[in-house]
N, C-alpha and C positions, 0 to 999 in steps of 0.2 A: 504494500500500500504506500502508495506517496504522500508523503506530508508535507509537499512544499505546494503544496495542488489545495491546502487549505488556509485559510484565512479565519481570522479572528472576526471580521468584516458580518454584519449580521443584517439583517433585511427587516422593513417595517414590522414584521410579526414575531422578530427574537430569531430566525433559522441564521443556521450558518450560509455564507455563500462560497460556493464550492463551484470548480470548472465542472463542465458539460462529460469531458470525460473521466472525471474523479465519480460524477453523478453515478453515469453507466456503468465503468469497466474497473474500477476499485473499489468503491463503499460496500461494507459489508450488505447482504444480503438477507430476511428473513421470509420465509413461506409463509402466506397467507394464502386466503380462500374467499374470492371476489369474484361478482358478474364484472363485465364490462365498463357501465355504467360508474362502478364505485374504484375502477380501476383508475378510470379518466379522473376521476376528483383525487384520487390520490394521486394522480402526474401532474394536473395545475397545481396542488397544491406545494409540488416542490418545484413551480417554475418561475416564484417574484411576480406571479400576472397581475397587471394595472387595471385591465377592466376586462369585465365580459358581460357581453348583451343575451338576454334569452329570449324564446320563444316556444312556447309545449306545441310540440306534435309525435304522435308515436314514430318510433321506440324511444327517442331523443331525449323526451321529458324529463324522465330520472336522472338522466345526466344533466340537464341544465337547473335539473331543482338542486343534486345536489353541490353543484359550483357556485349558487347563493348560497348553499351552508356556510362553504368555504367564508364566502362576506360576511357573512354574520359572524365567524369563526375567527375573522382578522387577517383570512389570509389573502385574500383578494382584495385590491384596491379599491373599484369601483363597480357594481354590478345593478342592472338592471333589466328590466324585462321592455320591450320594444312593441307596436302596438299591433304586427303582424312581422310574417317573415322579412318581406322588400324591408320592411323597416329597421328590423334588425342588420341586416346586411349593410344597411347606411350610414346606422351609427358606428357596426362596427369600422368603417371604414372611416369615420370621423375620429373614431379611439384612436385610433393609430398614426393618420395622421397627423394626430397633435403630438403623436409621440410616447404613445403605452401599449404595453405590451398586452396584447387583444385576443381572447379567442369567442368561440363561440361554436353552437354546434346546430344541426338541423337533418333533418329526415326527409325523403321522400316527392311530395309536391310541395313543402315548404321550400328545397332546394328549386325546384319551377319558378314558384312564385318571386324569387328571390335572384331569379336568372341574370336580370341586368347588371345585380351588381358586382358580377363575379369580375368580367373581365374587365370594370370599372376599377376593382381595386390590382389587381397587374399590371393596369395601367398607369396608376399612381404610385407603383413600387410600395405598395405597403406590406409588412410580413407578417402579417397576422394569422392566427390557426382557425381554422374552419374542419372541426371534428365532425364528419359525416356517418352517421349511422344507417347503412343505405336501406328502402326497402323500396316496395312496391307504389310505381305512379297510379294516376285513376285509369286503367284502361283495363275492364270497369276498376270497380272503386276498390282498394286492395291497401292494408297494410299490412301484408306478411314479407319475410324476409326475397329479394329482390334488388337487382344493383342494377337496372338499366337507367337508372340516374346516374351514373358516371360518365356513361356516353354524351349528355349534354352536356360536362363540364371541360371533356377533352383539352376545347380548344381556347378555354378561357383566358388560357397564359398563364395560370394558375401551376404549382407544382401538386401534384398526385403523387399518395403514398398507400401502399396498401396491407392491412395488421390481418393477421390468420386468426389471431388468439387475446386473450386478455393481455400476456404478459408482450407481443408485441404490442399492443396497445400502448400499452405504457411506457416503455422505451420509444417507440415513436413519436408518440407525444411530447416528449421532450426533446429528443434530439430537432426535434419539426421546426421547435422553435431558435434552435440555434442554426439552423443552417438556414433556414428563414432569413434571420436578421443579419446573416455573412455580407458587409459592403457590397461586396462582388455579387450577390445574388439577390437578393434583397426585392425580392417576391412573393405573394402569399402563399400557404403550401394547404391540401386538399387532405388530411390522415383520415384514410376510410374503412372501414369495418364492414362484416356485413349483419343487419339490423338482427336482433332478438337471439342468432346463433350465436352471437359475441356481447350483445348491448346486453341481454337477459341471464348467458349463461355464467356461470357459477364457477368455476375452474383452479386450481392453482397457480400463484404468481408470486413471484421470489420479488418486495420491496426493499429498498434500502431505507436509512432513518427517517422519521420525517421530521427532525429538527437539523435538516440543511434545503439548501435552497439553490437554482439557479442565480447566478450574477445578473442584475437588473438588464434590460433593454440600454442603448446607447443610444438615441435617434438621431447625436449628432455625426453620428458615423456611417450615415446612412446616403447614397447617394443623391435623396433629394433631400433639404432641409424639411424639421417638424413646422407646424403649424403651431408659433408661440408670438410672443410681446412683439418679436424682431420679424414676426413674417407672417402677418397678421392674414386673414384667408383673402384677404381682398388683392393680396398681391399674387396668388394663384390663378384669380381670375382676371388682373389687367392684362389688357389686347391678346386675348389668347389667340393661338394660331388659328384655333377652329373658326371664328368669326373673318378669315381670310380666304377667297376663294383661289388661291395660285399656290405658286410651282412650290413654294417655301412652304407652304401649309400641307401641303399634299406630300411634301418630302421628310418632311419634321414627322407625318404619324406616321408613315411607311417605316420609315429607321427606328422610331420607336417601337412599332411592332415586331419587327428582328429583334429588336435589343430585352424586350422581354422577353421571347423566346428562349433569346443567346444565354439570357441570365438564367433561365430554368436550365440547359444544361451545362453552366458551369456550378451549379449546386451538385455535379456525381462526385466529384473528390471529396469534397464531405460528408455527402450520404452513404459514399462508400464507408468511410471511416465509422460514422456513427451508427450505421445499420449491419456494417461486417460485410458490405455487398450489396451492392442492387438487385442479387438475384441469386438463390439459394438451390442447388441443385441435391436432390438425394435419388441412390439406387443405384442401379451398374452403371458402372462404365461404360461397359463394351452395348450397353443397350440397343435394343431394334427401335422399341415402342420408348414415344416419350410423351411425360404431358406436360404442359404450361398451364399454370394456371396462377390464379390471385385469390386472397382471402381464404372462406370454406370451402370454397372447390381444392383450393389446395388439400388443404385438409381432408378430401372424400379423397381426390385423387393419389394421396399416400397411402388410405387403405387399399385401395385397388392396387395399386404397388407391389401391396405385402401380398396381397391371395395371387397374383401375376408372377410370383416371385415360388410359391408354396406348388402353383402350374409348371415350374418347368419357361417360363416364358420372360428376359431378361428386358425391364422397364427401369426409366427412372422418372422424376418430377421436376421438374422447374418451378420455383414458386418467382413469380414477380415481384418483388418488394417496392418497388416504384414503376408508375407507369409513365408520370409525366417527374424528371426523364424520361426516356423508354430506355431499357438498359438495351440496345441493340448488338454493343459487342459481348456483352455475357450471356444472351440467348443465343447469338450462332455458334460461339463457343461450346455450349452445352449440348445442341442438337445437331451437331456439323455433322455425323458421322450415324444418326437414326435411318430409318427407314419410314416410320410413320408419325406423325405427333396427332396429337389429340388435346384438344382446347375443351377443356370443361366450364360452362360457365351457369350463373344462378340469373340471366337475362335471357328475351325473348329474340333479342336482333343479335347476339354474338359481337359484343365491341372488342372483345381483344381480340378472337379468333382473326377479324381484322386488321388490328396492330401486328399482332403476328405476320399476318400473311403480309402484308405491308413492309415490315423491317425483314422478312426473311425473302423475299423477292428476288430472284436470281442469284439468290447464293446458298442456296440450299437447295436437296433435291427431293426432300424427304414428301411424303402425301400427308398434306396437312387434313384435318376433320374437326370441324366447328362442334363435337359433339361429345357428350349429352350436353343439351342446352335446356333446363327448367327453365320456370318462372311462374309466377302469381303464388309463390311461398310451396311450390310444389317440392319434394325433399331430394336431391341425388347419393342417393346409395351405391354401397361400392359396384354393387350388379348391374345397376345402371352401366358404370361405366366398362366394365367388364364386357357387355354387351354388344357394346360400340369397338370396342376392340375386335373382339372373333369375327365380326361380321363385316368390317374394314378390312381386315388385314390378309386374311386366312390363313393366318396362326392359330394350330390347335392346341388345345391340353395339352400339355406335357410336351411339346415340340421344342 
C-alpha cells in the first residue's frame, strides 16, 4: 500500500482525500452484500460530489432517492429534485458549468425525454456522470429490463461505459469521474447498467472505507473556463457564432464536433488504466466460436461458455467495457483468429451487433450473428444462446 498517495487533506464531510488510484487499486477492501442501487450511493458517496439533480422513474428511483440520503447525510453538496427529466438534464448541465462536480441518473423514456440535452452538454465540454439504469422504451408501454436506449445516445459525443455487475458499478462510477474531468478529455461520460438485473439485484461487492474521498473537481483546469464572478453567463452568450450565417460559423461547429469526438477517444489511456482494459476477454485461446457482448448479456454469454466448454466445443467472451470509445483494436485483437462470433444482446434492433460489424469490417473474416436478440424484459438463458450457436455454425456436441 502506498502512503504517499494519502493526505491528511479532508473534504466538507471529514473523509480523507485520497488519489483515484489509491481509491481503486490499494485501499483495503471489505465484502458487502448490495443491489445496484445502494452500490451507486456508496461510489458518490466516496467521490466529493457538489450537486446532483433527481428525477423518479423506474428502476432509477432508488438510486436517486438514495443520493438525497447522501445530502441529508453531509455528503453531497447540493441536491435537488428537477420538475421533469428535460429539466433535470438542464440543471444538470448548469451544475457543472458553474463548476461542480455533477451526476445524476435516469431510466428508460426519461432518457427520450431528456434527448436534447445530451449532446448539448458534449458540446459545452462539461464532465458530468449520467448513471443510466437502462430499460425498456414505450413500444408499447414496458418497464422491464431492456437497453435499446443506448442506441439513441451513440452519437451524442457523450463517452459510454458499460458495468456487468454491482461491483463494476462501483468502480466505474468512480473512475467515470476522473477521466471525465482529464483537461484533455473533459466530456460527459454515459456508466450504464442494465435496469433491475443490476439496479435490483442483491450481489456481493468488495468496498473500500468510507471515510476517504475523491480529491475535489478542479474546473479551472478545464478547457473551457466555469461559469463564476469573472465569466458571468452573459459572456457565453455574447455574438455567439450560431447567430452568424458564414464560413467562420459553419467552420467553428464542424471543428468542434471533431474535437469532441477527438476528446472521447483520447479518454482510452485512462480508461484503460482505471478499468484494466476496454475490453475483457475470457475462455480459449485457440477459440472457433466467440461472443461480444456488454452488460448481462455478458454475463449469460459466460454461462454458455462454461456448458460450450463441458461440449467439447472451444469458445470465448469478449465483454465490452466501453462502447463510446469503441475499443476497436482490443476486439480484433481478441477475434482475429475465430470463425464465428455471436452478438448477444437485451435490445430489439441489435446496436452493437452493429458497432461490431462496423469496427470489424474488412479485417476480419469470421461470420458474424446478431443473435439471440431479447427484448421487452424477455430473459436470455444460457440455451438460448447455445441454440444460436449449433444452428449457425454446425458445430456439434462434443466436436
Amino acid at each position: 500500500m502506498s502512503i504517499k498517495n494519502m493526505t491528511e487533506e479532508k473534504n466538507w464531510s471529514g473523509q480523507k482525500l485520497v488519489s483515484t488510484d489509491y481509491m481503486l487499486f490499494e485501499a483495503p477492501r471489505e465484502k458487502h452484500f448490495m443491489t445496484g442501487s445502494e452500490v451507486l450511493k456508496e461510489a458518490v458517496k466516496r467521490c466529493t460530489v457538489d450537486a446532483s439533480v433527481s428525477y423518479p422513474i423506474t428502476p432509477q428511483s432508488e438510486a436517486a432517492h438514495l443520493i438525497g440520503e447522501l445530502w441529508a447525510e453531509g455528503y453531497v453538496g447540493v441536491y435537488f429534485r428537477g420538475e421533469n427529466e428535460f429539466g433535470v438534464m438542464s440543471e444538470v448541465q448548469g451544475c457543472s458549468m458553474a463548476g461542480a462536480r455533477t451526476i445524476t441518473t435516469t431510466s428508460g423514456p426519461g432518457t427520450l425525454r431528456a434527448m436534447e440535452n445530451f449532446p448539448t452538454w458534449s458540446g459545452t465540454r462539461i464532465p458530468c456522470q449520467l448513471v443510466l439504469m437502462a430499460r425498456g422504451i414505450n413500444s408499447p408501454l414496458s418497464i422491464q429490463p431492456d437497453n435499446l436506449e443506448v442506441s439513441f445516445l451513440l452519437e451524442t459525443g457523450c463517452m459510454i461505459w458499460y458495468a456487468e455487475n454491482v461491483q463494476e458499478l462501483f468502480d466505474m462510477s468512480i473512475a467515470a469521474f476522473t477521466v471525465a474531468e482529464q483537461p484533455d478529455v473533459h466530456v460527459p461520460i454515459i456508466t450504464s447498467v442494465d435496469g433491475f438485473f443490476v439496479s435490483h439485484t442483491r450481489e456481493a461487492v468488495m468496498l473500500p472505507p468510507d471515510d476517504i474521498a475523491l480529491r475535489p473537481y478542479n474546473p479551472y483546469a478545464a478547457p473551457l473556463p466555469p461559469i463564476d464572478s469573472e465569466m458571468p453567463p452573459g459572456r457565453f452568450l455574447r455574438d455567439p457564432f450560431v447567430m452568424k450565417s458564414n464560413y467562420i460559423s459553419y467552420a467553428t461547429h464542424a471543428s468542434w464536433q471533431w474535437e469532441v469526438r477527438s476528446a472521447v477517444e483520447r479518454s482510452k489511456p485512462y480508461a484503460r488504466h482505471y478499468l484494466n482494459g476496454l475490453a475483457h476477454t475470457t475462455g480459449d485461446e485457440d477459440a472457433e466460436v466467440a461472443f461480444v457482448a456488454c452488460g448481462t448479456a455478458a454475463h449469460q454469454a459466460k454461462e454458455a461458455q462454461r456448458e460450450l466448454t463441458k461440449l467439447g466445443v472451444k469458445s470465448k467472451v469478449v465483454k465490452l467495457r466501453t462502447i463510446r470509445p469503441f475499443p476497436h483494436e482490443e476486439l480484433l485483437e481478441a477475434v482475429k483468429d475465430v470463425k464465428y462470433i455471436f452478438v448477444p444482446e437485451f435490445n430489439i434492433v441489435g446496436w452493437l451487433e452493429k458497432e461490431v460489424s462496423k469496427s470489424l469490417y474488412g479485417k476480419c473474416d469470421a461470420k458474424i450473428v446478431g443473435r439471440p436478440r431479447v427484448a421487452g424484459g424477455m430473459s436470455m438463458p444460457a440455451e438460448a444462446i447455445l441454440q444460436e450457436v449449433f444452428e449457425n455454425t454446425g458445430l456439434k456436441k462434443g466436436a
